[in-house]
TORTI-234579 format. One record per residue (C-alpha): chain; x, y, z; residue in three letters; residue number from 1. Coordinates in nm, 4 decimals, padded with zeros to 6 digits. Each point is the difference from the previous one (the first is absolute). Example, Ala and Ser with C-alpha at 12.3 -4.5 7.8 and 13.67 -1.06 7.14 Angstrom:
<nodes>
+--------+----------+----------+----------+--------+-----+
! chaine !        u !        v !        w ! residu ! num !
+--------+----------+----------+----------+--------+-----+
!      A !  01.2300 ! -00.4500 !  00.7800 !    ALA !   1 !
!      A !  00.1370 !  00.3440 ! -00.0660 !    SER !   2 !
+--------+----------+----------+----------+--------+-----+
</nodes>
This chain:
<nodes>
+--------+----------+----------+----------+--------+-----+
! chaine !        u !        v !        w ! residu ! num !
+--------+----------+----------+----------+--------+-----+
!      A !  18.3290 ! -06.1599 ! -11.5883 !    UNK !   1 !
!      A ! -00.0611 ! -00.1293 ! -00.3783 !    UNK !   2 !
!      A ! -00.0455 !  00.2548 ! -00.2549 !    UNK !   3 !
!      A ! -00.3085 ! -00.0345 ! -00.2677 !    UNK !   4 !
!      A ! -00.0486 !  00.1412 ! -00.3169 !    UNK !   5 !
!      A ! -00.3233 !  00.1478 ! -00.1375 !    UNK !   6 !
!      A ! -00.0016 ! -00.3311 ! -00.2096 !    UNK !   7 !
!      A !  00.0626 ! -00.1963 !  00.3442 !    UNK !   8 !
!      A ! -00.2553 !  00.1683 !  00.1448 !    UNK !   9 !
!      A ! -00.2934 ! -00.0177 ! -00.2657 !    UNK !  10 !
!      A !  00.0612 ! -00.3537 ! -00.0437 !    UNK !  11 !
!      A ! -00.0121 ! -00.0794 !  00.3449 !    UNK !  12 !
!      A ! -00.3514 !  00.1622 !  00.0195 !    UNK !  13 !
!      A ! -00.0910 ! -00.2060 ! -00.2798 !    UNK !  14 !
!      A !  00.0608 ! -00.3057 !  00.1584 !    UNK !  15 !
!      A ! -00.1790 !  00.1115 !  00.3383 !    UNK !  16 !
!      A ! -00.3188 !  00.0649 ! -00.2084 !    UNK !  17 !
!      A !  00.0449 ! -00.3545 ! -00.2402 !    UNK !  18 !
!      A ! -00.3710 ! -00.1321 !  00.0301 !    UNK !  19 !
!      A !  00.1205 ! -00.3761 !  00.1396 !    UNK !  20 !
!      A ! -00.3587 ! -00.1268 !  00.0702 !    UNK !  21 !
!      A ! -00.3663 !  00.0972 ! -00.1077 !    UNK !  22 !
!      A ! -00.2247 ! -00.2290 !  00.2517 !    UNK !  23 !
!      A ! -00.3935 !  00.0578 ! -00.0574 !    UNK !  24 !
!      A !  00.0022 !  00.3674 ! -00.0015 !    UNK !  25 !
!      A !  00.3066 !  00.0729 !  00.1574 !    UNK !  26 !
!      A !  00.3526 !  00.0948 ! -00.1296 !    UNK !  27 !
!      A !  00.3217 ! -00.0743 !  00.1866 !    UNK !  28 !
!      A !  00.3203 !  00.1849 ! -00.0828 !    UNK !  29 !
!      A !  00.3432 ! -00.0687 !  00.0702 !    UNK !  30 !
!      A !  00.0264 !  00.2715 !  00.2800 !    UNK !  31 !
!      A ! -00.2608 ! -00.2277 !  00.1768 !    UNK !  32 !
!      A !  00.2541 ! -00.3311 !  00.0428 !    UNK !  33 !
!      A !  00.2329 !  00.3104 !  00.1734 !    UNK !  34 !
!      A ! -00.2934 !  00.1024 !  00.2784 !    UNK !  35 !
!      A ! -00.0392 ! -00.3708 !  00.0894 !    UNK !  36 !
!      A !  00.3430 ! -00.0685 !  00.0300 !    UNK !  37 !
!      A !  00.0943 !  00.1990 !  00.2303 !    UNK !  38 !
!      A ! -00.1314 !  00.2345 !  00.2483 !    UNK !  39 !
!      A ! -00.2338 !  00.2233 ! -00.1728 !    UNK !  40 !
!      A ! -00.3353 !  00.1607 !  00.0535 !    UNK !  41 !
!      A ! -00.2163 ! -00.1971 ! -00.2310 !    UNK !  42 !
!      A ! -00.2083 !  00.1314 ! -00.2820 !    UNK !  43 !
!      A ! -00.2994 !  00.0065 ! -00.1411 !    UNK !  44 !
!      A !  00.0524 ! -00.1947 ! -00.2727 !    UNK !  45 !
!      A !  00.1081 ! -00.2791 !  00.2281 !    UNK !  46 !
!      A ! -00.2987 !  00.0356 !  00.2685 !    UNK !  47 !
!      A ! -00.2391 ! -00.0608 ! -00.3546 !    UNK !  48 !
!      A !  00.1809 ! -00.2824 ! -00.1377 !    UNK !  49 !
!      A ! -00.0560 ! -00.2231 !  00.3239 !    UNK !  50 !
!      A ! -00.3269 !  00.1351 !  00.0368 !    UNK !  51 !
!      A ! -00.0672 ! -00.1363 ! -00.3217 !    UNK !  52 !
!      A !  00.2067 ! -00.3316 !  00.0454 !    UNK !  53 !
!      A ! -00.1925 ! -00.0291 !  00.3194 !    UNK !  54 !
!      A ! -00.3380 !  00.0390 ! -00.2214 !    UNK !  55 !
!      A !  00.0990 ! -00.2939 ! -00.2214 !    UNK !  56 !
!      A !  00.0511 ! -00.2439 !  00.3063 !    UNK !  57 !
!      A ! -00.2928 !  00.0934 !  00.2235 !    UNK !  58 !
!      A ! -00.3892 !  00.0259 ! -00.0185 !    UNK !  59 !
!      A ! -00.1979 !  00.2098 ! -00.1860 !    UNK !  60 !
!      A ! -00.1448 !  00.1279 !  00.2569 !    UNK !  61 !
!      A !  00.2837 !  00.1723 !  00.1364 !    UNK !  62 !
!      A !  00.1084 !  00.3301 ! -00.2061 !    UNK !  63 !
!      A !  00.3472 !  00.1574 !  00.0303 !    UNK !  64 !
!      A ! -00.0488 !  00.3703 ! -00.0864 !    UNK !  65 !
!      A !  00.3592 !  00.1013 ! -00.2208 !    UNK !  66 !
!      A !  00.1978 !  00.3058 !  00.2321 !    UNK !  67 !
!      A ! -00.1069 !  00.2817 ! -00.3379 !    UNK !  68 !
!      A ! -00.3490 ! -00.0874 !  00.0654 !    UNK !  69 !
!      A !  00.0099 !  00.0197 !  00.3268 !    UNK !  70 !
!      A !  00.1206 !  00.2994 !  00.0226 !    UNK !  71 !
!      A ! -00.2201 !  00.1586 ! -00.2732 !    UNK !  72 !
!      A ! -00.2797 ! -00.1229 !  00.2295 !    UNK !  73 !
!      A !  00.1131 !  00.1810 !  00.2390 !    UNK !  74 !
!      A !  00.1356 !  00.3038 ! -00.1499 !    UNK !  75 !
!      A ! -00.2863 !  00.0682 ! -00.2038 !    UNK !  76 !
!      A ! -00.2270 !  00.3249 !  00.0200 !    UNK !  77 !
!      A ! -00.2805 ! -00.0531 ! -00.1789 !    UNK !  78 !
!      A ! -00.2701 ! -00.2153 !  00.1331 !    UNK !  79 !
!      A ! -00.1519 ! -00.0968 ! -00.3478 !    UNK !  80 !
!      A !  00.3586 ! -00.0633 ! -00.1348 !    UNK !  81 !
!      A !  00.0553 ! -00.2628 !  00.3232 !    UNK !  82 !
!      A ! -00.3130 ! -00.1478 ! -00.0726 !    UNK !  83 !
!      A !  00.0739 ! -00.0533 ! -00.3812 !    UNK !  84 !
!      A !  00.3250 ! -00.1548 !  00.0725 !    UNK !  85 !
!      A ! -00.1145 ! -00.2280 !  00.2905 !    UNK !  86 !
!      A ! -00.2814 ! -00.1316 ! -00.1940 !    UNK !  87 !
!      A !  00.2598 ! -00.3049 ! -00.1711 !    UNK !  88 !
!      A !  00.1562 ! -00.0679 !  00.2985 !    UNK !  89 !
!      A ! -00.3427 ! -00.1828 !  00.1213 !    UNK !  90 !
!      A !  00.1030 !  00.0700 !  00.3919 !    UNK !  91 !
!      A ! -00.3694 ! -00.1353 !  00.0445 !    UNK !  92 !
!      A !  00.0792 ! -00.3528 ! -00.0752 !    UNK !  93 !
!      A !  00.3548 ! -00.0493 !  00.1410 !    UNK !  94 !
!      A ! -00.0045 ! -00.1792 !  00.3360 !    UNK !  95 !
!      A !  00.3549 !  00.1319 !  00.1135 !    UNK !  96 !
!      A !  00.1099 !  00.3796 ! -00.1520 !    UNK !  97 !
!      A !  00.3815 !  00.0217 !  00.0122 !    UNK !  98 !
!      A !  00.1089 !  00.3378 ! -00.0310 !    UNK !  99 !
!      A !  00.4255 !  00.1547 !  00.0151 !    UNK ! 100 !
!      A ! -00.0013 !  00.3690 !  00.1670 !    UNK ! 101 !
!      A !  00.2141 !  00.2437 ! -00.0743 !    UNK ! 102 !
!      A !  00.1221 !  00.3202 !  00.1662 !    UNK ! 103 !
!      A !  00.0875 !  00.1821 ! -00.3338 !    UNK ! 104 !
!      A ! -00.1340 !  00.3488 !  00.0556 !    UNK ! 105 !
!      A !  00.0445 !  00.1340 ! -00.3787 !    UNK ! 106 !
!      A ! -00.2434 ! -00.1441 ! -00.2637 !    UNK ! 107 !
!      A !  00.2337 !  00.0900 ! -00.2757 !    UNK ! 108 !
!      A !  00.2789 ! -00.2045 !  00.0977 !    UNK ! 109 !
!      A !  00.0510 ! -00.3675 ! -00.0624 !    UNK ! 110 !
!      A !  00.1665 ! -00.2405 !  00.2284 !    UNK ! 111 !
!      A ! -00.0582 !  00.2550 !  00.2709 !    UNK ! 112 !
!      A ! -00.0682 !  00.0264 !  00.3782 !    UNK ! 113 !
!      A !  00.2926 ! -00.2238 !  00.2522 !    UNK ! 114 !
!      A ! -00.2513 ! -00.2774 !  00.1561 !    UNK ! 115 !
!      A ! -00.2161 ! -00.2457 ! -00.0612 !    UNK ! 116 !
!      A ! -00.3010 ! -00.1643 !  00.2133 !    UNK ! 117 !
!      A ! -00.3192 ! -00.2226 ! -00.0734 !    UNK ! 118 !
!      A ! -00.3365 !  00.0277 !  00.0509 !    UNK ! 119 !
!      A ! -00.1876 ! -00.2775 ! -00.0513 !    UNK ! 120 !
!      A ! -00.4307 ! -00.0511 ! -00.0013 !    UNK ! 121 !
!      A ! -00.1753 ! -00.3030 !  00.1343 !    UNK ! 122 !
!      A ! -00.3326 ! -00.0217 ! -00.1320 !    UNK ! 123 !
!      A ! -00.0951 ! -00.2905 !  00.2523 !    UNK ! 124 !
!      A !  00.0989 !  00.2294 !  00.2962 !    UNK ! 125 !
!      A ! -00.0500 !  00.2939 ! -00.2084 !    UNK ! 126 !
!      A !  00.2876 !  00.1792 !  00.1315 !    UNK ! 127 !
!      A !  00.3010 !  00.1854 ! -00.1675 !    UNK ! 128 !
!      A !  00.3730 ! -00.0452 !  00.2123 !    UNK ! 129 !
!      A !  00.2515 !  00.2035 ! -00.0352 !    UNK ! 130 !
!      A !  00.3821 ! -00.1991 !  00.0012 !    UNK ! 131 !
!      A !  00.2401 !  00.2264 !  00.0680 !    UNK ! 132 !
!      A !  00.3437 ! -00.0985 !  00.0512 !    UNK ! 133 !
!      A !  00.1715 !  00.3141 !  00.0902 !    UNK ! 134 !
!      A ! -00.1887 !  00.0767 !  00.3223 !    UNK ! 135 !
!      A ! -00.3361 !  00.1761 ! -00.1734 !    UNK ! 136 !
!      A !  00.2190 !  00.1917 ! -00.2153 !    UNK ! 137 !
!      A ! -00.2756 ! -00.0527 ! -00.2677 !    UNK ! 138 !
!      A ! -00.3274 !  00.0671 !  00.1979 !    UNK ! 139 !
!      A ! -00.1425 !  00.3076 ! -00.1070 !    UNK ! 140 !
!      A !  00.0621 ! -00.1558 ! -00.4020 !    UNK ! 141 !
!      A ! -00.1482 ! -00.3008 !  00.0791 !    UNK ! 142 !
!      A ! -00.3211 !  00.1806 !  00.1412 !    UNK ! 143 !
!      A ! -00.0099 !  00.2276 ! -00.2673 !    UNK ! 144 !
!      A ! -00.0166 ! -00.3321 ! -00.2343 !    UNK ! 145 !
!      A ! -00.2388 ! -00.1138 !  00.2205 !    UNK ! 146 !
!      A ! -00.2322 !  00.2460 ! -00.0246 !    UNK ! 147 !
!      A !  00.0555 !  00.0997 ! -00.3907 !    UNK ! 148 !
!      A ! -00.0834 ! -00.4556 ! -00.0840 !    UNK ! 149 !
!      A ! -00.2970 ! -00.0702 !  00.3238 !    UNK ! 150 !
!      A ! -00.2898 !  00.0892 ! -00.2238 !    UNK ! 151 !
!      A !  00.1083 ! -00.2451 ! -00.2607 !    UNK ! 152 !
!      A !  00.0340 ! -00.2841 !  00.1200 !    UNK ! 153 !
!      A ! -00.3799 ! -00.1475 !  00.0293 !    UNK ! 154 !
!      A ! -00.3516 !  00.0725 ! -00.1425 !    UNK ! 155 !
!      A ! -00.1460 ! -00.0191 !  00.3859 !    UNK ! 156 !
!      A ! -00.0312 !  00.3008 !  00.2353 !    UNK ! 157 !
!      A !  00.2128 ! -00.2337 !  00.2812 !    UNK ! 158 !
!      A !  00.3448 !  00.0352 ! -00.1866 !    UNK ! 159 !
!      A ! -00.0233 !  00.4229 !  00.0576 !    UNK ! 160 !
!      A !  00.0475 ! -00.1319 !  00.3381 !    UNK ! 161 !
!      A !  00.3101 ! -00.2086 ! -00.0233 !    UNK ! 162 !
!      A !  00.2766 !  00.1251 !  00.2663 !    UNK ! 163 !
!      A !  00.3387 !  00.0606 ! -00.0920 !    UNK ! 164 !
!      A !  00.2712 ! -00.1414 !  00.2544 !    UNK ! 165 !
!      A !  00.3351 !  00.0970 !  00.0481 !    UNK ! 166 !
!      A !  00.2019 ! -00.3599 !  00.1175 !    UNK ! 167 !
!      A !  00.2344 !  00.1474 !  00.2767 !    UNK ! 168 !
!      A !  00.1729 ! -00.3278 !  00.0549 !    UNK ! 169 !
!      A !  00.0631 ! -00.0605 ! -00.4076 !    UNK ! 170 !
!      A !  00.3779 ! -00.1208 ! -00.0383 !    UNK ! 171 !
!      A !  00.2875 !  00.2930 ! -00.0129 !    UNK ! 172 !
!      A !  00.2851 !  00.0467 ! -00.2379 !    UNK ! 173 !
!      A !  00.3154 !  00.0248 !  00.1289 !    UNK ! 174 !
!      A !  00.1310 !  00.2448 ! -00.2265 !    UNK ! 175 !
!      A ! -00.0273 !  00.2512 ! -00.2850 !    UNK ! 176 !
!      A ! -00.1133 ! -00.1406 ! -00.2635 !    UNK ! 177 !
!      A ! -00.2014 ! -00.3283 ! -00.0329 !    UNK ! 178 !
!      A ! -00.3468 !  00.1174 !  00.0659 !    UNK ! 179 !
!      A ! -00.1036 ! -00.0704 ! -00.3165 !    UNK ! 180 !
!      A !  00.1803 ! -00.3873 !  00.0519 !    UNK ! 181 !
!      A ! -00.2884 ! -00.0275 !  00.2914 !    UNK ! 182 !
!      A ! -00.2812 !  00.1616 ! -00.2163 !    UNK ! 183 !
!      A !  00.0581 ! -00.3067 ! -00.2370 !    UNK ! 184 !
!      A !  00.0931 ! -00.2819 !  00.2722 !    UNK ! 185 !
!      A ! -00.3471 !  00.1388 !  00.1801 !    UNK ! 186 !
!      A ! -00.1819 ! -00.0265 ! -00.2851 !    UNK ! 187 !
!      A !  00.1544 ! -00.3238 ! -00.0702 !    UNK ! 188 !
!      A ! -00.1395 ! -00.1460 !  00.3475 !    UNK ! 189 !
!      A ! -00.3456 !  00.1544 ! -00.0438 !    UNK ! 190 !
!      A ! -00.0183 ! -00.1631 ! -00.3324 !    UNK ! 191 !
!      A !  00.0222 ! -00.3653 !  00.1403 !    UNK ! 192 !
!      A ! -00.1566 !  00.0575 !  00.3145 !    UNK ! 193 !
!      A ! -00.3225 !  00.1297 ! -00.1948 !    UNK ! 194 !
!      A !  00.0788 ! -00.3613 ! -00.2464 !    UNK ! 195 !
!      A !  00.0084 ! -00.1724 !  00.3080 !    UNK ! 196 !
!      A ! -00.2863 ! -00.2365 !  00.1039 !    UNK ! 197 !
!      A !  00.0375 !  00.1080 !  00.3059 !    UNK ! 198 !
!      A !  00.0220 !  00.3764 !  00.0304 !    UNK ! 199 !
!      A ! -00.3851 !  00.0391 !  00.0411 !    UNK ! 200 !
!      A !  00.0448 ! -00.1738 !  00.3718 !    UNK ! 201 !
!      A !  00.2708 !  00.2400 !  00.0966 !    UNK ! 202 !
!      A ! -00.1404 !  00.2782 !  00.2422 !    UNK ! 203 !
!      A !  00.2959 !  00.2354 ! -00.0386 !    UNK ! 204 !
!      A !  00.0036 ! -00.0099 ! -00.3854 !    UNK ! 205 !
!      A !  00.3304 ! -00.0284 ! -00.1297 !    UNK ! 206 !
!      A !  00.1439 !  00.1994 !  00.2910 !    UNK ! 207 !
!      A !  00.1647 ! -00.3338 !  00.1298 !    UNK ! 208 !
!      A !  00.1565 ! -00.1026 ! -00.3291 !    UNK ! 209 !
!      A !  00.1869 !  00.3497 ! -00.0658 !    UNK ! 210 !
!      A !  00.1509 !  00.0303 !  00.3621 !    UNK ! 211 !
!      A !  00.1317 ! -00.4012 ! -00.0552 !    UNK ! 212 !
!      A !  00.1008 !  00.0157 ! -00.3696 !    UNK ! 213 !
!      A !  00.1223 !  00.3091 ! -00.0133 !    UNK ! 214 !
!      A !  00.3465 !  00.0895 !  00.1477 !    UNK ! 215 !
!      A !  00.3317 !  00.1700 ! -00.0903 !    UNK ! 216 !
!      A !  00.1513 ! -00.3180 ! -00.1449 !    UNK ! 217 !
!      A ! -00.3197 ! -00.0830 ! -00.1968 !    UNK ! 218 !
!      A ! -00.0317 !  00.3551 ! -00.1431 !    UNK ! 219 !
!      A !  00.4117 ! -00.0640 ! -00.1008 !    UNK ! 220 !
!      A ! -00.0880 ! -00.2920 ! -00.1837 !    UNK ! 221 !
!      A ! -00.3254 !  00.1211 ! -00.1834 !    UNK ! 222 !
!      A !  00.2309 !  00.2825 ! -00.1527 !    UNK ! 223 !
!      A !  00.2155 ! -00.3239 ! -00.1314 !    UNK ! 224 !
!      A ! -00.3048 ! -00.2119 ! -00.1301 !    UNK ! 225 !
!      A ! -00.1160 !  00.3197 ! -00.1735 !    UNK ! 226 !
!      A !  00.2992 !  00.0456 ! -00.1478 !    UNK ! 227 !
!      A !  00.0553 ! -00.4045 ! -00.0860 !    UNK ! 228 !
!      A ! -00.3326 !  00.0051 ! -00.1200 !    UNK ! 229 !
!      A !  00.0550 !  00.2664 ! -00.2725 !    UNK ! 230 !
!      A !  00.2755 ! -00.1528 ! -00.1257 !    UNK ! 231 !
!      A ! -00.1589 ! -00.3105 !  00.0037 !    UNK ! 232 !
!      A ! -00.2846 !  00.1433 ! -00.2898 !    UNK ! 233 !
!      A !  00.2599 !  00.1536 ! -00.1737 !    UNK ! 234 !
!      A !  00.1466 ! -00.3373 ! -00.0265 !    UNK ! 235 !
!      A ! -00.2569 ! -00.1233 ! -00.1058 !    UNK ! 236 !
!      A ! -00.0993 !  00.2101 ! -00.2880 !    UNK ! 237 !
+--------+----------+----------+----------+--------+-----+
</nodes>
């Protein structure tokens, strides 16, 4: 087993915290190459950067809610507060509400909780569902989003009433660790299917798209084109 110095040691947290990429709002550190190499439980800071590469590429319509806000929205305890910090996100005007759940349980801690879901809003069938690739691991967080965000999202008395759905047949992971690889290759298929010309005439939604696009191998590969993709803008700096 190699020894390491203090030296050693400090320096090698140096270079896991380089900054190697500032994209929109987002920062990318060395440390974040290392979770998409290999398999790793993926962070936030990864989850926002595709969110936000995904924003770039798709309509306006569509909004892709970063994992910190997310979770203050769902976290927070004071009504007034929620209301305040809502107010910018204009859920009102976004045709398809993308949001990344997490089962952190302690406010003060970032990077917490072990797994990641989505819950997604459809203002044409004005209807929140619930993707969960761990077998509903994420339910009860996903409802509790549900119900902190289903006031905001319209001016009209109809949205109160917008159901929440839980997607029991929503692709599995086979392992550990790469829920948060199908939070972002979900979000990735919602995003064109709502750009699609077609997705108004499709009764089920996107429901048919997710179960064909995404599988094991798929979700392998979208951990690689994240990864290539990085690399790519730091390329091109």
């Amino acid at each position: 087993m190699p020894e390491y110095t203090s030296i050693d040691l400090d320096n090698m947290q140096k270079s896991a915290d380089e900054k190697i990429l500032s994209y929109n709002d987002v920062v990318l550190r060395q440390s974040d190459l290392g979770i998409l190499s290999g398999p790793h439980f993926m962070n936030d800071r990864i989850i926002e950067f595709y969110f936000s590469y995904l924003s770039s590429c798709h309509s306006q319509d569509i909004l892709l809610v970063p994992p910190s806000i997310a979770f203050w929205l769902m976290n927070c305890p004071d009504a007034t507060s929620l209301k305040d910090f809502i107010e910018p996100l204009k859920l009102h005007e976004k045709k398809l509400v993308i949001f990344p759940v997490n089962d952190n349980d302690d406010v003060s801690v970032a990077d917490g909780g072990s797994h990641w879901s989505l819950l997604a809003y459809d203002r044409n069938a004005n209807v929140f569902v619930h993707h969960d690739s761990n077998h509903g691991m994420n339910k009860l967080r996903a409802q509790q989003l549900f119900r902190a965000v289903v006031g905001f999202m319209g001016d009209s008395t109809s949205v109160f009433n917008a159901k929440h759905l839980e997607f029991s047949d929503s692709p599995q992971q086979t392992n550990g660790y790469d829920c948060g690889v199908y939070v972002t290759a979900i979000a990735r298929v919602l995003c064109c299917w709502y750009d699609s010309s077609e997705h108004k005439d499709k009764g089920d939604m996107w429901f048919s798209s997710v179960k064909e696009q995404i599988t094991p191998s798929a979700v392998a590969e979208m951990r690689k084109e994240i990864l290539q993709l990085i690399k790519g803008l730091i390329g091109g700096k």
